[in-house]
N, C-alpha and C positions, 0 to 999 in steps of 0.2 A: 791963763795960759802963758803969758810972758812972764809972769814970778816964776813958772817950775822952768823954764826954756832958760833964763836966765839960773835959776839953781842949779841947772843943769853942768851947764856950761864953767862955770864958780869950782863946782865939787870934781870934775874929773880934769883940770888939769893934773894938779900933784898927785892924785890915784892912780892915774893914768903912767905916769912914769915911774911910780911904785909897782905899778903890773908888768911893765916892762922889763925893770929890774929881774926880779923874782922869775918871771916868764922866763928871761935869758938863761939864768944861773940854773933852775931848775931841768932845762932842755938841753944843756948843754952837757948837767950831769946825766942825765937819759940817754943820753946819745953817746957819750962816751964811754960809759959803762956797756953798752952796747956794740959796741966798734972792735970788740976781742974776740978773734976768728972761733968758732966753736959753740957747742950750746951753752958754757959758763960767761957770766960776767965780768967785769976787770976787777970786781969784789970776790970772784970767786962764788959767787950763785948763781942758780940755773935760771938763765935767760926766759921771761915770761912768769917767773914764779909759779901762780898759780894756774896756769895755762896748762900744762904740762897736765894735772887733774883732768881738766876738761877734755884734753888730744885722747887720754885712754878712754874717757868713758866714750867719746867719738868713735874710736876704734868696736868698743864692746855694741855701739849699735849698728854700725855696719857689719859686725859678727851674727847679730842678731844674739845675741848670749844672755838669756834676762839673770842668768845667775852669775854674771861676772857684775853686773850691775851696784849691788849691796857687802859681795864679800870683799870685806877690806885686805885679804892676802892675797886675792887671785888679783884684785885690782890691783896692788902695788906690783905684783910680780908682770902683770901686761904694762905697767907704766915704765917699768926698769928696763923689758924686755927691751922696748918700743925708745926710751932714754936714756940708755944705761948711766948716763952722767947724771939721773935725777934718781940714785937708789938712798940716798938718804932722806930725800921729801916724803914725807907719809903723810897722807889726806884719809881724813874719815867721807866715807861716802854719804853725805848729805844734800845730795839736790835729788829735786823728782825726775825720773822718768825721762819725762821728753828735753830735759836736758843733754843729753848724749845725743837726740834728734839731732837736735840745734848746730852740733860740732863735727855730726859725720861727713858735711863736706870738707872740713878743713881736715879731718884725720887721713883723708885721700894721700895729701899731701907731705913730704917731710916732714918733723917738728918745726926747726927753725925754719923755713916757709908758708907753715901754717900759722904762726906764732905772727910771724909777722903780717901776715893774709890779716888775723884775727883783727890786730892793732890798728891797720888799715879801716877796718870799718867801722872799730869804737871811735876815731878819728875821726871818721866820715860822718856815723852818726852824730855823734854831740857838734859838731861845726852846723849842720841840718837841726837839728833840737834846739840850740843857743839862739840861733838866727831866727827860727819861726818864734821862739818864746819873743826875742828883742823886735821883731816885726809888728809880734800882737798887740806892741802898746804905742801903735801908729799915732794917737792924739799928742803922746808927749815921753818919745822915747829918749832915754840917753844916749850921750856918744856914743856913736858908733865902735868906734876905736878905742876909746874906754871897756866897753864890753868886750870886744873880742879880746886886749891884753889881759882882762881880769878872767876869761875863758879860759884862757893860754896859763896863765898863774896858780888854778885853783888845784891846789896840792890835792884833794882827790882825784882831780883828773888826771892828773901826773900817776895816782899811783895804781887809778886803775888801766892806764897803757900799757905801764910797764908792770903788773900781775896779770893782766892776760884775762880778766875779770869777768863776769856775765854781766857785771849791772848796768852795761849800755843797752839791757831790753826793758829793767822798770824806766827809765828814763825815758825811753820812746812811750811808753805806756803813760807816764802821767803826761809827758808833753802832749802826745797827741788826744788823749782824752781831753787835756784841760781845751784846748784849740775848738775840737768838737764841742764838747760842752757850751763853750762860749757862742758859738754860732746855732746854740739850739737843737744841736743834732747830740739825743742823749742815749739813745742806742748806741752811736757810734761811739762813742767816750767811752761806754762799756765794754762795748768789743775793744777798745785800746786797753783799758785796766785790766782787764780780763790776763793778760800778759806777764801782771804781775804775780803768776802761779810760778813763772821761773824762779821767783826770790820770793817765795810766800810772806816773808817777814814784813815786808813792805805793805800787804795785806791789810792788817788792821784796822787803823783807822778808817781805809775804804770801807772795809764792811760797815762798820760802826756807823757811819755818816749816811751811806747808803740805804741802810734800815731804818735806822731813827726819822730821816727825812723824808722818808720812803719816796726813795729814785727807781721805781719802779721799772722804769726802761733801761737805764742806766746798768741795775742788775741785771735784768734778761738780757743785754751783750755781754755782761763780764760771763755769765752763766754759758753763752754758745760759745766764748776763748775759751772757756773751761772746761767744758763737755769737748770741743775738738784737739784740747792738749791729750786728753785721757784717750780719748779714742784712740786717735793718733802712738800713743804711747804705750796701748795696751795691744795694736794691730804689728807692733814689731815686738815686745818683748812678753806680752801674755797678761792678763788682767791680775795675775800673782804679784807682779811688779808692782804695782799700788798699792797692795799689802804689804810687800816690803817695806814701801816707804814708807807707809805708816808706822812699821815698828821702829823704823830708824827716828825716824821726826820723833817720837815720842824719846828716846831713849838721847838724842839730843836736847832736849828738852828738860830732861832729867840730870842731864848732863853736860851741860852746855859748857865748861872747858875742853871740851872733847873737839873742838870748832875755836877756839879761842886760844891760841896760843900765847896770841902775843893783846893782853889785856891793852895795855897803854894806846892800841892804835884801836878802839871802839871807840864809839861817839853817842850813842842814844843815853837813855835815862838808865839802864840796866848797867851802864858800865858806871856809874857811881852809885848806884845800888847793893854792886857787887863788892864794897868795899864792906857793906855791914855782915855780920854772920849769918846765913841759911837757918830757917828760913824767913829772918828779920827782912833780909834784903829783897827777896823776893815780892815780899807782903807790901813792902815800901814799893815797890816796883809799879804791883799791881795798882794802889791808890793814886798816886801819880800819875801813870797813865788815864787812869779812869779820870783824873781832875782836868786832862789832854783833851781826852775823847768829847768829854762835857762842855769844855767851852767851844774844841769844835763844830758840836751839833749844833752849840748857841749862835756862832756864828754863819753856818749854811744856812737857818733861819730867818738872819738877818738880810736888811736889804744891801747886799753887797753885790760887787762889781766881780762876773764867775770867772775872772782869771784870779783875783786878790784870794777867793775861796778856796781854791784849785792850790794855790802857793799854802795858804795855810795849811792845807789839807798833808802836802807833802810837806811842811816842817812837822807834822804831828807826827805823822807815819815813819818820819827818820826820828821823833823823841820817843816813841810807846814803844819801837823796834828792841824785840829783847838779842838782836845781834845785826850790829851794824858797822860793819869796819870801816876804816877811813874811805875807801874805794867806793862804800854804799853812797855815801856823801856827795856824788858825783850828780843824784836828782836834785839837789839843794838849789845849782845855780840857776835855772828855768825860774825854778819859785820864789826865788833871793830879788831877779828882776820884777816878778809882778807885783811882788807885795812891798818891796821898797818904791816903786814905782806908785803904787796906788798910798802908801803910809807919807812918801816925797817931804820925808824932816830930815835935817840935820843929822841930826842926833840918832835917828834911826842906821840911817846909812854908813854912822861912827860904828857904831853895833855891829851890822854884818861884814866892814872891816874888817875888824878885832875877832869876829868869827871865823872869818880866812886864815888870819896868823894863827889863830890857836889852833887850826887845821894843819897850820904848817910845821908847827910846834907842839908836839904831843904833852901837856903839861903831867898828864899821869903817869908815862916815864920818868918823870921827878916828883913830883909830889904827890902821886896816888893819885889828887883829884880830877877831872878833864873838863878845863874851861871853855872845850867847844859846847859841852850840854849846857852848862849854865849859860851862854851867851843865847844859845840858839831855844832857852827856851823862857831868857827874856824876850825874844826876837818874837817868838808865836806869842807869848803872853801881851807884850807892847799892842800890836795887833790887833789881838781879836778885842782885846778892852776897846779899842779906836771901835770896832766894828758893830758892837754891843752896846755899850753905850753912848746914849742922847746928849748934845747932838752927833750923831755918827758922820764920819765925812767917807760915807758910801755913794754919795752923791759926782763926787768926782767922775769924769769922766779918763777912762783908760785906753 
């Protein structure tokens, strides 16, 4: 205990005011890009970005309209309606359903009110999610202060505030699951993943681990999150809506630039996949993930410590994700703490570093490739090898 208390102490001075830095510069541009009376930016973009999406489909459930839902001209024309200063953003309609639930409180309101309503509780949340993650590792946590400036720093959480984002509900989703899980409550962890139907893409690997290991409780919660999103979302817009989205999901899928605008800000395995020709890149895709999925069943197997799991679990699900923008990236820091915490080297902790700047730094806007997958999937790979192979230092106490 006194070597990691002392490692501790050693490693976050000069990180520590590295997060500071960054933290400053970062929120300072946030804020002042923000500071310009009206719904645009002092760049000239609409304030919230992709929030604006979210405000119409809010509107369309408080309408109750299941066919404003999926058509993408009646939905941009109530986005326009509703922001006339956002008639050039055009969103393909791709989340399910009880996503417009989620936002018809905040569609009550103004846009810019509800935008920043929104911001307020991706704020709230992740401060609530960082804290319980940096709590759970009460034997031998790191600064305090250290953690909250690399909070405050992590370019995806920068840029899902200021996009106006959903992905502060997988975030609550894995955080509270993994907490559950650890304290033996595996029903409850499921009713938290269960959440992750809002951003199915994060999906994956939960399935994958959940079967093979067969977490049998675990799924009977994700299964009653899931059976009351559908409910729920078929008691406002009609059990047709789920059909829709079915055609849509597939046709995204088919078509996955249709959601990808801007390649360079992806981060999973798909986005340096997509560098090969279809359907080479695809095919690569798939193997890779599956090489993902494999070592993480190896390692739920393993005698390991269920928050170290729980972290792995959410680096795979951000690597196998065939769409993951910088913003999704924002489940990373919960899992970044448990599993650097439980791995506690050097060398590890240099790695998920260099993982933040490349997050800060989009390397495939210059050079095609994105050195945040390659970091982050030496990061899972480092890992689960520790976890897997004898002798494993699962023994640690977290």
């Amino acid at each position: 205990m006194p070597r990691r208390r002392s490692f501790w102490i050693v490693q976050s001075r000069e990180a520590r005011v590295h997060a500071a830095i960054v933290a400053a510069v970062l929120w300072i541009i946030g804020i002042v890009t923000l500071l310009r009376p009206g719904p645009l930016d002092a760049f000239g973009n609409l304030k919230g970005g992709d929030f604006v999406h979210f405000y119409a489909l809010g509107h369309v459930a408080l309408a109750r309209d299941a066919g404003g839902l999926y058509d993408r001209v009646a939905l941009h024309d109530r986005q326009t309606a509703l922001v006339p200063a956002s008639g050039t953003e055009h969103y393909d309609p791709a989340y399910p359903p009880q996503v417009a639930l989620l936002f018809a409180p905040f569609a009550r309101a103004p846009f810019l009110p509800a935008f920043l309503a929104w911001a307020g509780c991706i704020i709230a949340i992740y401060v609530v999610c960082v804290r319980a993650a940096w709590k759970s590792l009460a034997a031998s946590p790191p600064d305090g202060w250290l953690v909250a400036w690399a909070a405050a720093a992590f370019p995806p959480f920068w840029n899902l505030v200021l996009h106006g984002q959903s992905t502060v509900v997988p975030l609550m989703a894995f955080t509270g699951g993994a907490l559950a899980f650890t304290h033996g409550h595996k029903f409850v962890a499921g009713l938290c993943l269960g959440l992750l139907a809002v951003k199915p893409q994060f999906a994956l690997a939960v399935a994958v681990v959940s079967v093979v290991t067969a977490q049998g409780r675990m799924i009977a919660g994700m299964f009653v999150t899931c059976a009351a999103q559908v409910l729920a979302a078929a008691a406002v817009f009609g059990s047709g809506a789920w059909f829709e989205y079915a055609g849509v999901a597939r046709e995204m899928l088919l078509r996955p630039a249709l959601i990808e605008p801007r390649p360079y800000q992806l981060h999973s395995i798909r986005a340096v996949t997509r560098l090969l020709p279809e359907p080479a890149g695809a095919i690569l895709w798939g193997v890779a993930s599956v090489a993902v999925l494999w070592m993480l069943c190896r390692v739920w197997r393993a005698p390991v410590p269920p928050l170290a799991k729980f972290g792995l679990m959410v680096f795979a699900s951000a690597l196998v994700s065939p769409h993951l923008t910088v913003y999704d990236a924002t489940v990373l820091f919960p899992a970044a703490l448990w599993v650097g915490a439980w791995v506690c080297s050097e060398k590890y902790w240099s790695l998920e570093y260099w993982t933040v700047v490349a997050f800060l730094a989009p390397t495939a806007w210059l050079i095609g490739l994105q050195a945040s997958v390659v970091l982050l999937a030496v990061l899972f790979f480092t890992a689960a090898a520790a976890a897997v192979s004898p002798p494993a230092i699962a023994d640690l106490d977290m």
